[in-house]
C-alpha positions as CSV (number, residue, x, y, z in Angstrom):
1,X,265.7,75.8,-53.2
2,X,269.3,74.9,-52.1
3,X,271.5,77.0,-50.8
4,X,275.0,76.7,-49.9
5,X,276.8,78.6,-46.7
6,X,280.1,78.4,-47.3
7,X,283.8,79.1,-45.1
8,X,283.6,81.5,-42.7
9,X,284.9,84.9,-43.7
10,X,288.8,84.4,-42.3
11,X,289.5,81.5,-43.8
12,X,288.4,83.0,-47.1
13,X,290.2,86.2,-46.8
14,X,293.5,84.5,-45.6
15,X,294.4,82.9,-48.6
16,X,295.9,84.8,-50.9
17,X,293.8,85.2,-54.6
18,X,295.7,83.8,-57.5
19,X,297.2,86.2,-59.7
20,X,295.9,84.6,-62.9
21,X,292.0,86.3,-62.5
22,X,290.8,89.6,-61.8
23,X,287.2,90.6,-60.3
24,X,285.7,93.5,-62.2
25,X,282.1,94.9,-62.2
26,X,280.5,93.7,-65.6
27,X,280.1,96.5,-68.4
28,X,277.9,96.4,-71.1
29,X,280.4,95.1,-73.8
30,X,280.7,92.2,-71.1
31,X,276.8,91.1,-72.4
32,X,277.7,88.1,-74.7
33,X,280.5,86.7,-72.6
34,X,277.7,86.8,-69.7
35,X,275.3,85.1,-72.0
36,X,277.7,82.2,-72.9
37,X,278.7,81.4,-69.3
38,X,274.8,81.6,-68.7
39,X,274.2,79.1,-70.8
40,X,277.2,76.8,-70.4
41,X,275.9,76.7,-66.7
42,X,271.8,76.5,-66.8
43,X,271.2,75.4,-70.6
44,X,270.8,71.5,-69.3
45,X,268.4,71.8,-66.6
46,X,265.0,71.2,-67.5
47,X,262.6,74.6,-67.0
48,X,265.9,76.5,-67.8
49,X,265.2,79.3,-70.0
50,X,269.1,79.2,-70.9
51,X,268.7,78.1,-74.7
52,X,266.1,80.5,-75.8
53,X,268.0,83.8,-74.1
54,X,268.9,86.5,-76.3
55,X,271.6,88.7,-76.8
56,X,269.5,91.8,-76.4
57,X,267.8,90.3,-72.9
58,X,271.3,89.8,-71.2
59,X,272.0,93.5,-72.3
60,X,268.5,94.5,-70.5
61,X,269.6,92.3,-67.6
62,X,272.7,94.4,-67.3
63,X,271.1,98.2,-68.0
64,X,268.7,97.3,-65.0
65,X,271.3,96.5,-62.9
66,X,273.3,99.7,-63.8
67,X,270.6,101.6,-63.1
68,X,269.3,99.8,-59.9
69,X,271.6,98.3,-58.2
70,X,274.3,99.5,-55.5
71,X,275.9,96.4,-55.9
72,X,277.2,95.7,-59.6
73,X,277.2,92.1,-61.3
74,X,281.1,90.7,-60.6
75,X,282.7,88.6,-63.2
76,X,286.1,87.0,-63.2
77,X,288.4,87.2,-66.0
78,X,291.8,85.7,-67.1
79,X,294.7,87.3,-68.3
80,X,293.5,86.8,-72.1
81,X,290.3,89.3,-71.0
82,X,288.2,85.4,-70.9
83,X,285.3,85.6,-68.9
84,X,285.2,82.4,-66.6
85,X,282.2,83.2,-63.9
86,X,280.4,85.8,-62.3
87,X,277.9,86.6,-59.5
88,X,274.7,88.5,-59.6
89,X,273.9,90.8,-56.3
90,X,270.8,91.8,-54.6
91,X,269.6,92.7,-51.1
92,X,266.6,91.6,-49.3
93,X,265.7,92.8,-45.7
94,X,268.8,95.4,-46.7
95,X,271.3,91.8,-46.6
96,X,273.5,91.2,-49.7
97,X,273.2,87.8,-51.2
98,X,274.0,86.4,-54.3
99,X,271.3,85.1,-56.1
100,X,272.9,84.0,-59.3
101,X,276.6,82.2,-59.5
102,X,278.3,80.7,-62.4
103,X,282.3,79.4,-62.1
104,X,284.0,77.5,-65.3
105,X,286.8,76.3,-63.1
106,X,288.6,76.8,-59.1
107,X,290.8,80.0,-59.4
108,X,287.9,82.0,-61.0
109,X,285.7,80.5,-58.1
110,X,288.2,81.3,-55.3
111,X,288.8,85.0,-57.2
112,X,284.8,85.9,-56.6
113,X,284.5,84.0,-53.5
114,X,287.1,86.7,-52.0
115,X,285.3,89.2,-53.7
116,X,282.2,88.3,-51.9
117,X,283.8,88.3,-48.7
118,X,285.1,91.7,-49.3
119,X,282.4,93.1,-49.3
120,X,280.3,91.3,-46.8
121,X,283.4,92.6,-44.8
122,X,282.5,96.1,-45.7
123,X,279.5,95.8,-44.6
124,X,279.7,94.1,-41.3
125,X,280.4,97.5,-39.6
126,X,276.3,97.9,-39.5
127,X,275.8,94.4,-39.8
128,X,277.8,91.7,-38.2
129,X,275.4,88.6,-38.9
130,X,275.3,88.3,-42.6
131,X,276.4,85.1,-44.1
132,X,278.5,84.0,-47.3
133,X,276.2,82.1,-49.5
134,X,275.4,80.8,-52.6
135,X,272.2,80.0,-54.5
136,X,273.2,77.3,-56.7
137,X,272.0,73.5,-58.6
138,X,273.7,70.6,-56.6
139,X,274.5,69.0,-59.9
140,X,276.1,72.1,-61.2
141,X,280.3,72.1,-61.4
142,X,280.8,75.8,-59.5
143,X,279.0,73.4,-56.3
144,X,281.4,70.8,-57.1
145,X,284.4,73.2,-56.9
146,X,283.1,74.7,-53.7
147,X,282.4,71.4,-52.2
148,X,286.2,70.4,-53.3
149,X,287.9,73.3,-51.6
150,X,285.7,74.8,-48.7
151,X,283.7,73.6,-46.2
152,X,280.0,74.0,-47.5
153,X,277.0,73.2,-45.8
154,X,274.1,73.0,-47.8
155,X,270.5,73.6,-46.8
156,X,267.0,72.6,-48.8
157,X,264.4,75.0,-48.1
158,X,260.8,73.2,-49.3
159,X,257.4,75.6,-48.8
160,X,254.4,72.9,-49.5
161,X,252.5,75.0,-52.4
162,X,255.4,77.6,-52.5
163,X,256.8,79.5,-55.4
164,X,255.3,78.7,-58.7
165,X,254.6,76.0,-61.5
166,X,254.1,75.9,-64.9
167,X,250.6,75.3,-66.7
168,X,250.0,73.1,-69.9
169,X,248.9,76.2,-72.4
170,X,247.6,73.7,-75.5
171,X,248.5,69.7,-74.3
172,X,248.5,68.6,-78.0
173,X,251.6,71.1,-79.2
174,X,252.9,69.8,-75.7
175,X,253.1,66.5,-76.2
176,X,254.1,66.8,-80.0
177,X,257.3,68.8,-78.5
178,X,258.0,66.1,-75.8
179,X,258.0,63.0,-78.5
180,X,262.0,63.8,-79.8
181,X,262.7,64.0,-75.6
182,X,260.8,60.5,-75.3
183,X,263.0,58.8,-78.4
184,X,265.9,59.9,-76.8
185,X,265.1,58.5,-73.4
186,X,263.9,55.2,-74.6
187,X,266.7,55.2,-76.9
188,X,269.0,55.1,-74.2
189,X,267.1,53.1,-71.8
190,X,264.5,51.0,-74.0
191,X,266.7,47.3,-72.6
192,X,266.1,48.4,-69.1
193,X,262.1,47.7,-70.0
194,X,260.6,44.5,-71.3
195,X,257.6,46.2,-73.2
196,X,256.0,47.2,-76.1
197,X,252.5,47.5,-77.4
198,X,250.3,50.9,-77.7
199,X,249.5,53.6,-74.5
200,X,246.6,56.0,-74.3
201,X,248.4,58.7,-72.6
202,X,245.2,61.0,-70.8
203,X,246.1,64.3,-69.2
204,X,242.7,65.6,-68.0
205,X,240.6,65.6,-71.1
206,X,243.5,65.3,-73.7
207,X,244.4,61.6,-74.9
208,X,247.2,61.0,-77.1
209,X,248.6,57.6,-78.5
210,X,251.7,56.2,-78.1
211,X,253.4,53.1,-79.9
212,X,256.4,51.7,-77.9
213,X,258.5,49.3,-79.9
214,X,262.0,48.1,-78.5
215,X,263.8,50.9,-80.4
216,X,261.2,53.8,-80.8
217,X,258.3,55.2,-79.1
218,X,256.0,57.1,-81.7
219,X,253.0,59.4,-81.3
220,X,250.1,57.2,-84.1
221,X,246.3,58.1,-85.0
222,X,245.3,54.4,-84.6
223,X,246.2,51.6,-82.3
224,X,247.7,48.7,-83.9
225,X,247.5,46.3,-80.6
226,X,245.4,46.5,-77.2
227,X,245.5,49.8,-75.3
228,X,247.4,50.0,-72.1
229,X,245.7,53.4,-70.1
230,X,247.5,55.9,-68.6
231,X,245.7,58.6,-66.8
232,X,246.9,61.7,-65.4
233,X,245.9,65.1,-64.0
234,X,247.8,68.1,-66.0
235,X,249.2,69.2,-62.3
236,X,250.6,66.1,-61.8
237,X,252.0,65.4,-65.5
238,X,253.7,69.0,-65.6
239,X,255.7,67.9,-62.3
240,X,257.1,64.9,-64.0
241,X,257.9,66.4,-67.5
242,X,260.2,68.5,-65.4
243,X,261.5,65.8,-63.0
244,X,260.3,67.6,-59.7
245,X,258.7,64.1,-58.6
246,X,259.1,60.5,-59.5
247,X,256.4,58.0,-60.9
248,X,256.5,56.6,-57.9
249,X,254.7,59.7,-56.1
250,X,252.6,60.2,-58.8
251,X,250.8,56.5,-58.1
252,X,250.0,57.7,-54.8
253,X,247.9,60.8,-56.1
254,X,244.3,61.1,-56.1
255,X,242.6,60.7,-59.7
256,X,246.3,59.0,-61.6
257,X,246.2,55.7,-62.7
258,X,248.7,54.2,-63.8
259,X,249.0,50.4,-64.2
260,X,252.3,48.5,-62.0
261,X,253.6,46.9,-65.8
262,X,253.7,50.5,-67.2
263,X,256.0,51.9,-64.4
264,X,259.2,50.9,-65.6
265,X,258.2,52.9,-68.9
266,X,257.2,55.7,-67.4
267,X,260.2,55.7,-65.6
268,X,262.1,56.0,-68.6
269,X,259.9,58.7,-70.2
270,X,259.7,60.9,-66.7
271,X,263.5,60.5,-65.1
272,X,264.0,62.2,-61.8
273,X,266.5,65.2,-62.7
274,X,267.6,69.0,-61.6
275,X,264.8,71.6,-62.6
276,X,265.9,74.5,-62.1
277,X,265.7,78.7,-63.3
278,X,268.2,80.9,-63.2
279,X,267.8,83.3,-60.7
280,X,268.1,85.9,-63.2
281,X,264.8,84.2,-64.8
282,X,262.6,84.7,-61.9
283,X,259.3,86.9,-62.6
C-alpha cells in the first residue's frame, strides 16, 4: 500500500491558494460529479470496482458519511461550480488521514492540500505529531502533480499474507471473460513473441484451450496442433490476472509449470500493472 508524506505543514500554508477553486464539504447533489471523478481516476486499474459503481452507491457513500463522520468528504470546485477532486477523511487511533484522493489537475490539488493542512493544524493543539499524507496509485496523475510541486516521500508498506485476495468463484465464466482482455494484449504485443500453436491452460482442476495464431488468441473445443501445458494453482493464476506478480515469480512457485518457450506469451497475457481499490471500496 503506498503512501505519500508530503511538505511539511509551513510550506503548505505559506503559499497563498489560487483564487480560481474553492474547498467545500460535499452535499448530496454533489453524488454524480463525485462518481465521475471516481471513475476518471480508478476505472483503469485492474480489481477497481470504478466501472461497475452506481449512482445510488456514491449517494450511500455520502449519507454514511453525513451521518458518521466529524470530518466531511472535501471537494474542490471551479468557478463554473466543476468538480475537479476531492478527499475522503477518516481517523484511526483518533489521527485524521485521508484515505481516498482524486485531483484532475495542480490548482485543485494545491486548493485541498491547504485544506488538509488546515485542519491537521486545528488539530495539532492535542496532537502535534500527525502527518500530511496521502493514500494514492503511483501511476495515478494527482501523484504526479504532487511529485511536480512538493517534496513527497513515498513509502510501500508490504505485510506477507496481509489484507485480502480475490478467489476464482466458477474458472470457466472466468476465463471466458478474460479472452476479449487476452486479444487485446496479444493484439498489441503478438510481434514481441515468435509463437503459435495450441495451450492447455490448467488452473487446479479446470483446463481450458487456447489457439495462439500471430494475430489472435482464441478459446477452441479441439486442438488443431500439439499441446503446449500450462499448469497453474488458482492462487497463483488470480495474482497474475491482476498483475500483483510477474511470470517470472510465478516459475518459482511450488506445483506451476510453466515451460521457458511459453514465457514470453504469458508475459503478454499476464503484464505487470497497478491493481488497485479505491479506498472507498474496502470491505
Amino acid at each position: 500500500m503506498p503512501r505519500h508524506f508530503l511538505a511539511q505543514l509551513p510550506l503548505l500554508m505559506s503559499e497563498p491558494v489560487p483564487d480560481t477553486y474553492t474547498v467545500r464539504a460535499a452535499m448530496f447533489a454533489d453524488a454524480p460529479a463525485l462518481l465521475a471523478c471516481y471513475q476518471r481516476h480508478y476505472s483503469s486499474y485492474l480489481g477497481s470496482f470504478a466501472p461497475t459503481r452506481t449512482l445510488q452507491r456514491q449517494e450511500h457513500l455520502l449519507r454514511n458519511w453525513f451521518e458518521d463522520s466529524d470530518i466531511k468528504c472535501l471537494i474542490a470546485v471551479n468557478a463554473e461550480r466543476e468538480l475537479h477532486g476531492y478527499l475522503m477523511f477518516s481517523r484511526r487511533r483518533q489521527q485524521l488521514y485521508v484515505y481516498e484522493a482524486a485531483t484532475d489537475n495542480w490548482p485543485a490539488t494545491f486548493a485541498l492540500l491547504h485544506a488538509h493542512a488546515q485542519l491537521l493544524d486545528a488539530e495539532a493543539k492535542t496532537d502535534s505529531s500527525q502527518e500530511l499524507w496521502w493514500r494514492l496509485p503511483p501511476t495515478d496523475q494527482t501523484f504526479y502533480f504532487l511529485s511536480e510541486h512538493v517534496p513527497v516521500r513515498s513509502e510501500l508498506l508490504s505485510i506477507p499474507n496481509g489484507g485480502w485476495m480475490a478467489r476464482p468463484a466458477h474458472l470457466a465464466t472466468l476465463l471466458q471473460s478474460l479472452h476479449p482482455l487476452w486479444q487485446e494484449y496479444w493484439q498489441g504485443r503478438s510481434r514481441l513473441v515468435d509463437w503459435s500453436g495450441t495451450v492447455a491452460l490448467t488452473i487446479d482442476a479446470h483446463s481450458s484451450l487456447l489457439e495462439v495464431t500471430p494475430t489472435s488468441i482464441n478459446s477452441i473445443a479441439m486442438p488443431s496442433s500439439p499441446l503446449q501445458h500450462v499448469i497453474f494453482s488458482s492462487q497463483v493464476f488470480t495474482q497474475l490476472i491482476f498483475g500483483f506478480r510477474p511470470v517470472s515469480w510465478a516459475l518459482l512457485q511450488p506445483g506451476q509449470y510453466i515451460p521457458a518457450e511459453l514465457v514470453p506469451l504469458l508475459n503478454v497475457l499476464f503484464p505487470v500493472s497497478e491493481a488497485w481499490v479505491a479506498g472507498s471500496d474496502f470491505f
